[in-house]
C-alpha positions in Angstrom: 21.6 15.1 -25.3 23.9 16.6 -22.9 24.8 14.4 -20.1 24.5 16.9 -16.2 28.5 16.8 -16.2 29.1 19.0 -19.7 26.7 21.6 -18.3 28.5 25.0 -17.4 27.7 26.5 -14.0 25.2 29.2 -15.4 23.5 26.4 -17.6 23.0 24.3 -14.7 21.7 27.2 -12.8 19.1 27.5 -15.6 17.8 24.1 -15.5 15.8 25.5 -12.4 12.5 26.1 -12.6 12.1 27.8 -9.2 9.1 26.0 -8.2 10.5 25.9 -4.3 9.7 22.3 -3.8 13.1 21.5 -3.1 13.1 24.0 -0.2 9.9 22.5 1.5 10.2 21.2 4.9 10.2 17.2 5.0 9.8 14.8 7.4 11.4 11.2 7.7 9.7 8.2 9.3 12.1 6.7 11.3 11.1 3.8 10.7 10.4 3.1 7.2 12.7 6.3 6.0 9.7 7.4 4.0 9.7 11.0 2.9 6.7 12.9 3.9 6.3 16.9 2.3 5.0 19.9 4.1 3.8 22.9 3.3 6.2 24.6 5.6 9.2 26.3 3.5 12.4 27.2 4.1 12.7 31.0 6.1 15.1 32.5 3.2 12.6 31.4 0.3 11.2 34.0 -1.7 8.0 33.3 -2.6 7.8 36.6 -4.6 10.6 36.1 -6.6 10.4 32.3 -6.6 14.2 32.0 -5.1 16.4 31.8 -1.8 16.7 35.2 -0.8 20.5 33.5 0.7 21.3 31.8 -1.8 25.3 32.5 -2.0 25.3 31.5 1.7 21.9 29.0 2.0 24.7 25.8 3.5 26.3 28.1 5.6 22.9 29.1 6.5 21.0 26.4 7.0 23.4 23.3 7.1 21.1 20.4 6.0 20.6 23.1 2.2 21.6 20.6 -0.3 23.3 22.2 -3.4 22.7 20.3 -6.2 25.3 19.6 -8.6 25.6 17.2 -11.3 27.8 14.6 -9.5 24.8 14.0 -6.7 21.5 14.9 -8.3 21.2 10.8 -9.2 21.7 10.3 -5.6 19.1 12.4 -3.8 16.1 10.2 -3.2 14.1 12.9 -2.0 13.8 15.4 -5.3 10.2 15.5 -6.3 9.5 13.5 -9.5 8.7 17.2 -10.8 11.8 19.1 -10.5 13.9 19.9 -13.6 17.0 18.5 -12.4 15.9 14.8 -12.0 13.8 15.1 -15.1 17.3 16.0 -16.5 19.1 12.8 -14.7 16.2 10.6 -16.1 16.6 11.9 -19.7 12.4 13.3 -19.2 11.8 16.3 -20.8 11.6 19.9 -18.4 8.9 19.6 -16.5 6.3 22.6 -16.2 4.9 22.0 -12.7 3.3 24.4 -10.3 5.3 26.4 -8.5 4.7 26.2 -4.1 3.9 30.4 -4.7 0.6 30.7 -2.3 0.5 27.1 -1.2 2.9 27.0 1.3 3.7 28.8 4.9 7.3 30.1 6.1 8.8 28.3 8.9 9.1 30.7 11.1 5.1 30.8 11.6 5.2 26.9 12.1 6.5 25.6 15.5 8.4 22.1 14.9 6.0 19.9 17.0 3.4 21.5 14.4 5.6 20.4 11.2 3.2 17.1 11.3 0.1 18.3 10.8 1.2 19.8 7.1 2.0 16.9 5.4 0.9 17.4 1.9 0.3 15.0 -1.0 0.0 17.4 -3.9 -0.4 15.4 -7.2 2.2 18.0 -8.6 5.1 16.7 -6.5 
């Protein structure tokens, strides 16, 4: 099995399933650091073409955008069990989960002091 650090940069873009999770607004308790999902997404998701719509310029963009790479996908606490690059780290097979397509609302409808009220606990996280 291929280890994340032998894949070339077009197969690591393939492991993506574009299921959007990753570019789902979260929240952070302060004071237990727990994670908490919304169904708020990122402005420059597509939902249509299940992708950023930025993505060349997505950290330039939006400065918190992780890009995932092979040396920190171990390291980011917050991937959702489902998303093909952990289940690639943790040696599970590719996982076929939903996609957020119709289950989610682009920030720019949802004023921050609203973020709280859509927390989410989707089985398929």
């Amino acid at each position: 099995m291929k280890k994340p650090q032998d894949y070339t940069p077009e197969e690591w873009e393939d492991i993506c399933t574009r299921c959007g999770k990753c570019c789902l607004l979260k929240l952070q308790d302060e004071d237990t650091d727990e994670i908490y999902y919304t169904d708020v997404i990122c402005r420059y998701y597509d939902m249509e073409k299940g992708c950023c719509s930025e993505y060349q310029d997505r950290c330039r963009l939006v400065p918190h955008c992780l890009k995932l790479a092979p040396e920190n996908v171990d390291k980011i606490e917050w991937m959702p069990p489902s998303c093909a690059y952990r289940a690639l780290f943790e040696a599970h097979p590719k996982p076929a989960g939903k996609s957020v397509k119709g289950r989610c609302i682009s920030e720019v409808l949802v004023p921050e002091e609203e973020l709280e009220d859509h927390i989410i606990d989707w089985e398929d996280l």
